[in-house]
C-alpha positions as CSV (number, residue, x, y, z in Angstrom):
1,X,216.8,78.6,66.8
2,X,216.6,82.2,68.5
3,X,219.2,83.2,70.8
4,X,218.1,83.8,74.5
5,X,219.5,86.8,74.9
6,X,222.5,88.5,72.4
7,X,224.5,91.8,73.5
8,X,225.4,94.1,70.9
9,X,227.8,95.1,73.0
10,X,229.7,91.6,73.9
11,X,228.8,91.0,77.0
12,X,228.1,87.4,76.6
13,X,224.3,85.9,77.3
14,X,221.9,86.4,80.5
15,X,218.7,85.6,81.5
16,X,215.4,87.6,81.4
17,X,213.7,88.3,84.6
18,X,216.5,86.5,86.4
19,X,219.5,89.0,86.6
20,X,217.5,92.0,88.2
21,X,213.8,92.1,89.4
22,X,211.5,93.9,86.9
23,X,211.2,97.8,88.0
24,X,213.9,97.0,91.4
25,X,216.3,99.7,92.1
26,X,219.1,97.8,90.8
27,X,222.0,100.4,90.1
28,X,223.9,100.5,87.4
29,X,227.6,101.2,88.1
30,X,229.4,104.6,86.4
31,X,225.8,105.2,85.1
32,X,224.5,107.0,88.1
33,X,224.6,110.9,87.9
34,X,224.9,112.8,91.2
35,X,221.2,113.4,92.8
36,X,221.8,116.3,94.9
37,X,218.7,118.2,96.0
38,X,219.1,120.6,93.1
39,X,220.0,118.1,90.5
40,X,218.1,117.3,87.3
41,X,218.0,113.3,86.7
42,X,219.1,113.3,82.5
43,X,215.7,112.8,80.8
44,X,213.6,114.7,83.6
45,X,214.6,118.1,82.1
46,X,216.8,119.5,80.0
47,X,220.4,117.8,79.7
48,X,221.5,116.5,76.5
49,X,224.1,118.7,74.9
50,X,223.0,120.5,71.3
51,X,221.6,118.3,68.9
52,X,221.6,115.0,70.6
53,X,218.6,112.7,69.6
54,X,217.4,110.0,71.8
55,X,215.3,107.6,69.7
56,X,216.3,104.7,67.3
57,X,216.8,103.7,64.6
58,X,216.0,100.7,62.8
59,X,217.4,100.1,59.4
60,X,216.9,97.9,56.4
61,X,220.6,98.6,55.1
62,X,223.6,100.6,55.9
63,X,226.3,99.9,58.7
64,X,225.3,100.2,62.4
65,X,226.8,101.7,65.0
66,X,230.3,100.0,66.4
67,X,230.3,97.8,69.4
68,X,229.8,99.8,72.2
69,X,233.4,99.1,73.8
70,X,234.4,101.1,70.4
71,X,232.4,104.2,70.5
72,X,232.6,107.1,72.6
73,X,231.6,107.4,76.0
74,X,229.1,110.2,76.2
75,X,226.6,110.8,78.8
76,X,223.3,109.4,78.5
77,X,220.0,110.9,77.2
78,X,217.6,109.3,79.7
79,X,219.8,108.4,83.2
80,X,218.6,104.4,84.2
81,X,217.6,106.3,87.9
82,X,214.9,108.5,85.7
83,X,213.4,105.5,83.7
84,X,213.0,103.3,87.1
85,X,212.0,106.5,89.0
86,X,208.8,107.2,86.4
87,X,208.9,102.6,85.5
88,X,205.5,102.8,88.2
89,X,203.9,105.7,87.3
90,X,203.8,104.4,83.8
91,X,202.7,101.3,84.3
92,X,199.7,102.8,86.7
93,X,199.2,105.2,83.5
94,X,199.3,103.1,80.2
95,X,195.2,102.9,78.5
96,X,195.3,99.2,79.1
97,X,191.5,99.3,77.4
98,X,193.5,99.0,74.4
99,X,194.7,95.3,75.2
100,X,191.6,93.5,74.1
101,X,191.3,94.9,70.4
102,X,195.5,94.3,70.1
103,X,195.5,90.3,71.7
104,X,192.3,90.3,69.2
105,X,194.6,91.4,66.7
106,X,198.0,89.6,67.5
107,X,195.7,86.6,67.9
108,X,194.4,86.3,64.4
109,X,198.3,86.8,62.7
110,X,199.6,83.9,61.2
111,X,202.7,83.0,63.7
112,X,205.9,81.1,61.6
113,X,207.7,81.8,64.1
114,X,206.4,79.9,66.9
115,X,205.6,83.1,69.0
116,X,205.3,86.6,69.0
117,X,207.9,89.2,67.6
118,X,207.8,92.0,69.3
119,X,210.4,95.1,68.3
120,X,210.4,97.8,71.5
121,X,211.8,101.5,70.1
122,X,213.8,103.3,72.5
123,X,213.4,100.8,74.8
124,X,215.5,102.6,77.3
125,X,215.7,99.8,80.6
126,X,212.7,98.3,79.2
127,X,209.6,99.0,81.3
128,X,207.5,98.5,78.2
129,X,208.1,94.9,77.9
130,X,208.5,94.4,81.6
131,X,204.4,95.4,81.5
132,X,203.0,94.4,78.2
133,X,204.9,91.2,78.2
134,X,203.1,89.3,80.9
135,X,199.7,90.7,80.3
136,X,200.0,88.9,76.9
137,X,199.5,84.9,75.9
138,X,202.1,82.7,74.1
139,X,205.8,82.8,73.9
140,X,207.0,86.3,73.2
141,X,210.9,87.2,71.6
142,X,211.5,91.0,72.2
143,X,213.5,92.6,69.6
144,X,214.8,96.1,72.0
145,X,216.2,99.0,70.2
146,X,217.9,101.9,72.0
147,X,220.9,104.0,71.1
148,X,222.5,103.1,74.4
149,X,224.5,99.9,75.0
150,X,224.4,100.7,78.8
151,X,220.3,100.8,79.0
152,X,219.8,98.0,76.8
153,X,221.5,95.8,79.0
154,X,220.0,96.6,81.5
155,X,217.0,95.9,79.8
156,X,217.9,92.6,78.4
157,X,218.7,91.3,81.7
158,X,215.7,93.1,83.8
159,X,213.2,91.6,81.0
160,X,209.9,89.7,81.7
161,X,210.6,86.0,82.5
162,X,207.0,84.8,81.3
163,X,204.2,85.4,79.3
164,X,200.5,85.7,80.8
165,X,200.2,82.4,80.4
166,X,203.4,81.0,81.7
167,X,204.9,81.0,78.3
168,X,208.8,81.7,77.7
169,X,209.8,84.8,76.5
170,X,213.4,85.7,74.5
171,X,215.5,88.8,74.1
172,X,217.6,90.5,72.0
173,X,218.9,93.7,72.0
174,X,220.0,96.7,68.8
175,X,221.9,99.5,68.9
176,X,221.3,102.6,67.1
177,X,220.2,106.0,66.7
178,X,217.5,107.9,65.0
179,X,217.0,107.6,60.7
180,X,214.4,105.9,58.8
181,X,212.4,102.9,59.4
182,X,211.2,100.8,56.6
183,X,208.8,97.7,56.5
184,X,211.9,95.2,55.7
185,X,212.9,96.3,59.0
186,X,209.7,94.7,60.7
187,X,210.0,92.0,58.8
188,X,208.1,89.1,60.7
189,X,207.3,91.4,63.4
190,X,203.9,90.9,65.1
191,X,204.2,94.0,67.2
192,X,205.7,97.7,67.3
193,X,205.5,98.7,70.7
194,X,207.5,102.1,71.9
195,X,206.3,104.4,75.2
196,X,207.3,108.2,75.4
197,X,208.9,107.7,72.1
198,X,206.6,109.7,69.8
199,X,206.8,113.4,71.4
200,X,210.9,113.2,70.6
201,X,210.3,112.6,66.5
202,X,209.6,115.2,63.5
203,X,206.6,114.4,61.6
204,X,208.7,113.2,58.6
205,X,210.0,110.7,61.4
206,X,206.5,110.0,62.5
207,X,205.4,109.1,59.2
208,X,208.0,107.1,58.1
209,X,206.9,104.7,61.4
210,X,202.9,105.2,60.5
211,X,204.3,103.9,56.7
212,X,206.4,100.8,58.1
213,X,204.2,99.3,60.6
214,X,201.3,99.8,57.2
215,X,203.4,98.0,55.3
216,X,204.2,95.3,57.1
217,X,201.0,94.6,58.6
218,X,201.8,95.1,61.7
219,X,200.3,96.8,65.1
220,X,201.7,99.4,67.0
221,X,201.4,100.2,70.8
222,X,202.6,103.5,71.4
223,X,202.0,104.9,74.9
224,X,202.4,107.8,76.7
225,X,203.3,110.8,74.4
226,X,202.9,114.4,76.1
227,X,199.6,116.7,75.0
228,X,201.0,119.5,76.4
229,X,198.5,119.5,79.6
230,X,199.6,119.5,83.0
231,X,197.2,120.4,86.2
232,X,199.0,121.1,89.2
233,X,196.9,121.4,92.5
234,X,196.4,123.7,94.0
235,X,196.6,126.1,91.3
236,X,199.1,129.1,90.8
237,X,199.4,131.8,88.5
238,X,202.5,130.8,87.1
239,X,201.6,127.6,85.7
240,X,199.5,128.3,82.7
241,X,202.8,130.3,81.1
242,X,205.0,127.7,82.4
243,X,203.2,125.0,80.6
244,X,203.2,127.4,77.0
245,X,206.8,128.0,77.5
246,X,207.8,123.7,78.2
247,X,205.4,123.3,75.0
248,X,207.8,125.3,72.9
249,X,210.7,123.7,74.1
250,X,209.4,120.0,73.1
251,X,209.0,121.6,69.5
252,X,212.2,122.8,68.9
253,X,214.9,121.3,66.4
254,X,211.5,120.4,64.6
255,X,210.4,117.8,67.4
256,X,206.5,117.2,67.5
257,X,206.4,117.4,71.5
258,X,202.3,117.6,72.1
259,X,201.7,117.4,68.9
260,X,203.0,114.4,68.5
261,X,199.0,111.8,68.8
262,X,197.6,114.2,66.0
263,X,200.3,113.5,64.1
264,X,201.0,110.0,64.3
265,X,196.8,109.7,63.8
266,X,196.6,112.0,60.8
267,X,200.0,109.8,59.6
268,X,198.2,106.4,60.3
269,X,195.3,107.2,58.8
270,X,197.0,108.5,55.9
271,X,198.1,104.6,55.2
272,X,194.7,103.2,55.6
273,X,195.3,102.0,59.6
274,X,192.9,102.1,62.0
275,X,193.7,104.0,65.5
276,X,192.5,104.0,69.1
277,X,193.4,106.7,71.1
278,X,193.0,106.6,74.8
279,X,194.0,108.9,77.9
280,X,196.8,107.8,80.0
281,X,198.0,109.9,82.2
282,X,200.3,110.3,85.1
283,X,198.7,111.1,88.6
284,X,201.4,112.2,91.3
285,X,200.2,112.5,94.9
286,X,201.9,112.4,98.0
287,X,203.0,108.7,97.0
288,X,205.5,110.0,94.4
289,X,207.1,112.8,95.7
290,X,210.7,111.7,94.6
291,X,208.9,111.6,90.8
292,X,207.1,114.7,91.7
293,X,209.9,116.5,92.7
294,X,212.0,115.5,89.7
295,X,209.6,115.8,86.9
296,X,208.7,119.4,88.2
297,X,212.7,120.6,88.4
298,X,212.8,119.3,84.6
299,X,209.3,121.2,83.6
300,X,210.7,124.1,84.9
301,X,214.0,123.9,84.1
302,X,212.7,123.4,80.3
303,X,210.6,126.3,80.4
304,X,213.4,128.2,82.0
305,X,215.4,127.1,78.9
306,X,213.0,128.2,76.3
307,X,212.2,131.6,77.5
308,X,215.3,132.5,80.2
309,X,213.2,135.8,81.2
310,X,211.2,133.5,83.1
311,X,213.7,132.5,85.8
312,X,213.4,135.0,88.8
313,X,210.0,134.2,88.8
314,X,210.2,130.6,88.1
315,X,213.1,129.7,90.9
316,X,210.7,131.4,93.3
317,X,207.4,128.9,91.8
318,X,209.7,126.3,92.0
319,X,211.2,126.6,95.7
320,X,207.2,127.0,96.7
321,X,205.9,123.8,94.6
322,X,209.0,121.7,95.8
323,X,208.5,122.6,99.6
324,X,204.5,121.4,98.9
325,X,205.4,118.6,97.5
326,X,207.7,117.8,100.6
327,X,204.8,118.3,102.6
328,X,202.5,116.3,100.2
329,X,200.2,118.6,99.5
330,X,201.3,119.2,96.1
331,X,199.2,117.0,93.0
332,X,200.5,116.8,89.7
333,X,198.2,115.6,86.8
334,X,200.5,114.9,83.8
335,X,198.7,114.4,80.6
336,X,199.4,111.5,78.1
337,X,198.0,109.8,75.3
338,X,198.3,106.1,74.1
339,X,198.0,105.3,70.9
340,X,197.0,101.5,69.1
341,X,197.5,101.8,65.2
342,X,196.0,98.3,63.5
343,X,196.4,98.4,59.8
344,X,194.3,95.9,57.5
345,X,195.0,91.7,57.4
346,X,197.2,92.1,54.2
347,X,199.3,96.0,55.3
348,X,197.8,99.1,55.3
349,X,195.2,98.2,53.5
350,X,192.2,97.8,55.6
C-alpha cells in the first residue's frame, strides 16, 4: 500500500493540497534570502557558488544522499520566493496542446498499479504537479526528486489534492543530486515530467534521460527550457549583446542552456521516440512587475558575469529597464520551449 506522503528528511507524514494552498505565498522559515531592491532572488541570476549543480539525480544503485538533518547546510540553488514568484507565469506559459496526445498516451498504458506514476525531476516546490496534476484523470502518486530537503517539503505538502476527476493523488519525495538515470530507475513509471530542468544538463546528461524514459516506455513532459530569445519592449540597443553574452553563460561548465530542445530532440529521436515541440513562453506586462524586475536583475547580472566589460554599460540599461518596469511600460517576452517525448508501446521502439 503506498505511503501518503514519506519525508526523506524525517519529518513525519502530511497531506497534499492541505498544508499550504497550491502556488500561496506561504514562507518558508530560515529559507528566505533578503529581497532588498538590489537583491538577486537565488535561481533569478547568478548565485550558486563554483560548481554547484541543481538537478537530480535518480539512481538504480549506489548510496543516496544522508538524511538531510545529516548533511550540510548550504544555501539553496533556486530560493522557494523565486519558484512561487515565476509558479504563475509558468503555468500561464506551459504548451498545454500537448495534453491530448500524452492523456491519449498515459491512457492506453497498462496500470498495475491502480493509478498513475508520475516521477517530477528537480521538482523544486513543485509547481509542475500543482498544474499537470489536476488537468489529468485517475488517481495519480507523484514520485518528486530535488536535491533539496527544504523545497521538497515544501512540495510534498503544497501538492495537488485531486486529480481532474476528483481522484486521490499520493506523494513521495527523493533526495539527490545530479548523475545518471537509467530505466530501472523508472521502473513502473507512467510519466517523466520535469519544467526548466533541461537548459541546466550536458548533452551526455540529456541523453542518458532521452535513453531511460526509451527504455522504459515511458513519456516525458518537459516544459519550459530557454531558446536563448528574449524581446524586451520597447527596444534598446543593448539588448541584442546582452542576450549573446546570458547565452554563453547558460553554456558554461558544459551546460546545454538554449540548446538544450535540439538536443533532447536529436537525443530522443536517436532512441526511436516520438517528440512534440511546442512554444511556451513567458509574457511579462505590467501584471508581473515583481517577476519582471527579478528575472531582468538575474539576465543582466548573468551577462554581466560572462563578459564583466559589460557592466558600466549594463548598470546604466538596467537602472532604465527597472524604472520602466516600475512605471509598467516595460514588456518582457521570454522564450521557452516544451517538449512531449512518446517512445513506442513496448520502449523506444516505435
Amino acid at each position: 500500500m503506498r505511503k501518503t506522503t514519506a519525508l526523506s528528511a524525517g519529518r513525519g507524514s502530511v497531506t497534499p493540497g492541505k498544508d499550504a494552498a497550491p502556488g500561496s505565498d506561504t514562507v518558508i522559515p530560515g529559507k528566505n534570502p533578503a529581497t532588498g531592491p538590489d537583491t538577486v532572488i537565488p535561481g533569478a541570476g547568478p548565485a550558486p557558488r563554483p560548481g554547484e549543480r541543481a538537478t537530480v539525480r535518480l539512481r538504480a544503485d549506489g548510496p543516496e544522499e544522508p538524511p538531510a538533518e545529516h548533511a550540510p547546510e548550504e544555501p539553496s540553488r533556486y530560493a522557494p520566493e523565486w519558484l512561487r514568484l515565476r509558479e504563475t507565469a509558468d503555468a500561464a506559459a506551459r504548451a498545454t496542446e500537448l495534453l491530448d496526445p500524452l492523456r491519449t498516451r498515459i491512457a492506453g498504458r497498462p496500470d498495475p498499479h491502480g493509478g498513475l506514476v508520475v516521477h517530477d525531476l528537480g521538482c523544486g516546490t513543485g509547481s509542475m504537479g500543482r498544474w499537470l496534476a489536476p488537468r489529468l484523470d485517475g488517481a495519480q502518486h507523484w514520485i518528486l526528486h530535488d536535491r533539496d530537503p527544504y523545497l521538497l517539503h515544501f512540495a510534498a505538502v503544497a501538492a495537488a489534492g485531486a486529480a481532474a476527476d476528483g481522484s486521490r493523488i499520493t506523494v513521495e519525495t527523493r533526495r539527490g543530486d545530479v548523475a545518471r538515470l537509467t530505466p530501472d530507475a523508472l521502473a513502473g513509471a507512467s510519466l517523466v515530467t520535469a519544467s526548466a530542468l533541461l537548459d541546466v544538463l550536458t548533452r551526455d546528461e540529456v541523453g542518458a534521460l532521452a535513453a531511460a524514459c526509451a527504455g522504459a516506455g515511458c513519456p516525458a513532459l518537459l516544459t519550459l527550457s530557454v531558446v536563448g530569445r528574449v524581446e524586451l519592449t520597447p527596444a534598446h540597443p543593448l539588448d541584442a549583446e546582452l542576450t549573446e553574452a546570458f547565452n554563453a553563460h547558460q553554456r558554461r561548465s558544459g551546460l546545454l542552456g538554449p540548446d538544450a530542445v535540439t538536443a533532447a530532440c536529436e537525443a530522443f529521436a536517436a532512441s526511436g521516440v516520438t517528440v512534440r515541440v511546442c512554444p511556451s513562453p513567458w509574457r511579462l506586462g505590467p501584471d508581473q512587475r515583481e517577476l519582471t524586475a527579478q528575472w531582468l536583475r538575474g539576465w543582466v547580472g548573468a551577462a554581466v558575469e560572462q563578459r564583466p566589460g559589460l557592466r558600466p554599460r549594463a548598470d546604466r540599461f538596467l537602472a532604465e529597464r527597472l524604472e520602466a518596469c516600475a512605471a509598467g511600460e516595460l514588456r518582457v517576452t521570454v522564450h521557452h520551449s516544451d517538449l512531449l517525448a512518446l517512445p513506442g508501446p513496448t520502449g523506444g521502439d516505435a
